[in-house]
N, C-alpha and C positions, 0 to 999 in steps of 0.2 A: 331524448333517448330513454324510454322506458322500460325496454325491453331489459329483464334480469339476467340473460345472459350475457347480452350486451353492453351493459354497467360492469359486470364481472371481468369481462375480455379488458374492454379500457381502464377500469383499474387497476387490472394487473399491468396493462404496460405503462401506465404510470407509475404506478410503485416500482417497479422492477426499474426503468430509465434513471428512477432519481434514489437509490438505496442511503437509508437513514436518514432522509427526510423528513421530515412532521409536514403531516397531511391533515389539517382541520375536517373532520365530517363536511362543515357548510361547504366548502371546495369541493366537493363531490357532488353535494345536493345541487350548486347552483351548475354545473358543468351538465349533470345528468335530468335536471327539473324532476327531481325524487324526494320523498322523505326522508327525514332523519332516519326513520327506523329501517326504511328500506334500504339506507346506504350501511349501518350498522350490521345488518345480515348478511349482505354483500361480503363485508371487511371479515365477517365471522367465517363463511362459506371461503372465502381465499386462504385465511388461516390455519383451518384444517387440511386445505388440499395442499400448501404449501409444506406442512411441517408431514404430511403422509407422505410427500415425494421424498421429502429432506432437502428442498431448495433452501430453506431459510423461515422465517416466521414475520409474523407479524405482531408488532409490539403497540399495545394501545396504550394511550398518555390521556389519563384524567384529568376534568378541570378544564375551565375556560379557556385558557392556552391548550390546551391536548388536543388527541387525534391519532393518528395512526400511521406504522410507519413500516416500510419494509425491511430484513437483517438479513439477507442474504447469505447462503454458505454453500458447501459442494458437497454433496454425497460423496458416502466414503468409495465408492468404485470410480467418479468420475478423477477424483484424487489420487487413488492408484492410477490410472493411464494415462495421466497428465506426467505423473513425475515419472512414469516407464518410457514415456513416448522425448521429456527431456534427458531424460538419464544417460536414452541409447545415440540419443542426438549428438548431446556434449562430449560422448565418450568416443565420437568420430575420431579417429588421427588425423583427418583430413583437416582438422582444426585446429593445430599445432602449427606455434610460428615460434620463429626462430628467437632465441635469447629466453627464453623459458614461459612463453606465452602463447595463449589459445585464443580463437576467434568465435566468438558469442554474439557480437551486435547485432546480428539477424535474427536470434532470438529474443533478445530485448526489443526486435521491433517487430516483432510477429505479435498482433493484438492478443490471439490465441492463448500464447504463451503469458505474455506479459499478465495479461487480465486473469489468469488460473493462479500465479505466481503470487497476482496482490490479492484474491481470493484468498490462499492461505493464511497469509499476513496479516488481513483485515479483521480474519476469525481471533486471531490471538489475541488485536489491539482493541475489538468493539466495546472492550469495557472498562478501555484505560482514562477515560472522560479527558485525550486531549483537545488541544485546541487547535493546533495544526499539524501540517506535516513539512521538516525539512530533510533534504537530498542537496550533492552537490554534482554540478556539474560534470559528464553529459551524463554517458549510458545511463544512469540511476533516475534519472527524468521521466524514462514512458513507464517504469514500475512505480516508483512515488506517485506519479501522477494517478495511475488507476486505482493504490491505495485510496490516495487523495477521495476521488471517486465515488467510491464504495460506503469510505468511511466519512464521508459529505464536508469535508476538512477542506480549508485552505493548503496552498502547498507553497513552501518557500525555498528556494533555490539558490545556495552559496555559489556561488563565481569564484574559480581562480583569478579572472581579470576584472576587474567591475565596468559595471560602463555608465557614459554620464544617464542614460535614463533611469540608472539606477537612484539616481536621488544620494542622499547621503547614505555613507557605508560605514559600516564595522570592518576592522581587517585583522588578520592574526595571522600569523608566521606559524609555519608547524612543519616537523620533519614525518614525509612520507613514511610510511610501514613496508611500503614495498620495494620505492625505489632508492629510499636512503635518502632524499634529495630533499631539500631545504625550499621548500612551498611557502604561496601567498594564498590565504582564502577570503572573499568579502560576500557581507550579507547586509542588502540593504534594510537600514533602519524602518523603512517604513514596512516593510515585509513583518514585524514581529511586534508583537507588546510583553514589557516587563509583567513578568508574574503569573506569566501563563501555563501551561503543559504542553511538551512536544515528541511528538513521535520524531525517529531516523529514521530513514531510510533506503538502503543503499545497493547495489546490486552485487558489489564483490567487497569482501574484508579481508586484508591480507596479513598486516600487523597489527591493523588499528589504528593508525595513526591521522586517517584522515577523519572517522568518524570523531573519535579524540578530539581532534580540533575544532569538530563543530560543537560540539557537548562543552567544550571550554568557551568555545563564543557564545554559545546560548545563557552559560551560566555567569556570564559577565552581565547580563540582564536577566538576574535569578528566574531565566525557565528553567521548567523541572523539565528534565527528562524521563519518559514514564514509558518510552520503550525503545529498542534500535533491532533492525532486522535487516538482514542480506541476503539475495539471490544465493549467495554461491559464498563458504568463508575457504579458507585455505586450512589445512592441516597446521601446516608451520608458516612460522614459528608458534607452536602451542602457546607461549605466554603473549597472549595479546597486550596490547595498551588498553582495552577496554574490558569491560562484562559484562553479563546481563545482557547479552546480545542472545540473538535467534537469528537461525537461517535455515533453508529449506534443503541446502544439499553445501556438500562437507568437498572440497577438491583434497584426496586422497595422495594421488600420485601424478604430474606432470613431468615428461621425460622427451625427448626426442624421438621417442616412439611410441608414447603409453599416454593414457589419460587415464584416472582411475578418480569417479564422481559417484557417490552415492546420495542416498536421500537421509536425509537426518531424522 
């Protein structure tokens, strides 16, 4: 494939399929039977047009190990209508359930949403040099995961119940934030290495107390924690169990007849 527009098309949809990947030049040259310099112009010509849209840029890494890689991000208009088009969603009353609760998991499973949501996310953590990403147990799964994604990270996943494929476990006992109730969480050992960096990430925060507990089980095997992010945190209680949190929209007001959700 020699054709220069044709090299340009297939490495954009490579770059783009695998974001924050290290791309060696040679990977290109033997895919497309091009030169070096012809694949180098390539990578310069997408970089320009990438950061003139404002999709993301392209990051080159010098050196025998180096190469090139893509960073993806959202335009600022794509970013407004994303959280207008959630906004007007979440604040349906048709989504109010009884005992002081709203229904969202359609939107955690809408690629759509989920993948613009860990877009956000991803912008904030692309230069926190973690090593992976953990969430627990469910809905926080298809957002973690597209973090995961983006951010080309492993994902690890706490269990309220563990199960035998989990291999050996870690477990900690921790009182809910929201529902006051006295919880079991386990995260299998082979999921994590001592000494590492770990992003959270979770889709609701309501007291803190669940991320809390995973930040106390990481730090039992001194990972650092270098950042924690939510879908959605709750007003109250204002004094969390945690800080240093981020989240993309704040639940203001939940009533029996009112939902009141803004963007942070």
């Amino acid at each position: 494939m020699r054709n220069k527009k044709q090299r340009i098309a297939a490495m954009c949809a490579v770059l783009a399929k695998n974001p924050n990947k290290l791309y060696s030049l040679n990977y290109f040259q033997e895919m497309f039977s091009a030169a070096k310099s012809s694949i180098s112009e390539d990578a310069a010509v997408i970089k320009q047009a990438f950061e003139d849209v404002g999709i993301g840029r392209i990051e080159t890494v010098a050196g025998a190990h180096g190469g090139i890689r893509y960073i993806p991000s959202m335009p600022q208009a794509a970013r407004v209508l994303l959280l207008k088009e959630l906004t007007e969603k979440m604040t349906d009353t048709s989504r109010i359930l009884p005992g002081g609760y709203m229904y969202i998991a359609d939107l955690f499973c809408t690629p759509y949403y989920v993948d613009g949501m860990a877009q956000i996310m991803a912008e904030w953590f692309v230069g926190a040099r973690a090593d992976f990403i953990v969430t627990v147990e469910t809905k926080g799964i298809p957002l973690a995961m597209s973090v995961a994604r983006i951010l080309n990270l492993p994902l690890a996943i706490a269990r309220r119940e563990s199960k035998l494929t989990d291999g050996s476990v870690f477990s900690i006992n921790y009182l809910s934030g929201s529902s006051r109730r006295l919880q079991t969480m386990s995260l299998s050992k082979r999921m994590i290495r001592e000494g590492t960096r770990a992003l959270v990430i979770d889709d609701f925060i309501a007291g803190g107390g669940t991320v809390k507990a995973i930040c106390d089980m990481l730090g039992e095997f001194m990972i650092e924690v270098v950042g924690i992010a939510a879908a959605i945190v709750n007003r109250y209680p204002q004094k969390k169990r945690i800080s240093g949190y981020r989240a993309i929209f704040e639940l203001e007001e939940l009533s029996e007849t009112k939902i009141e959700i803004s963007a942070c």
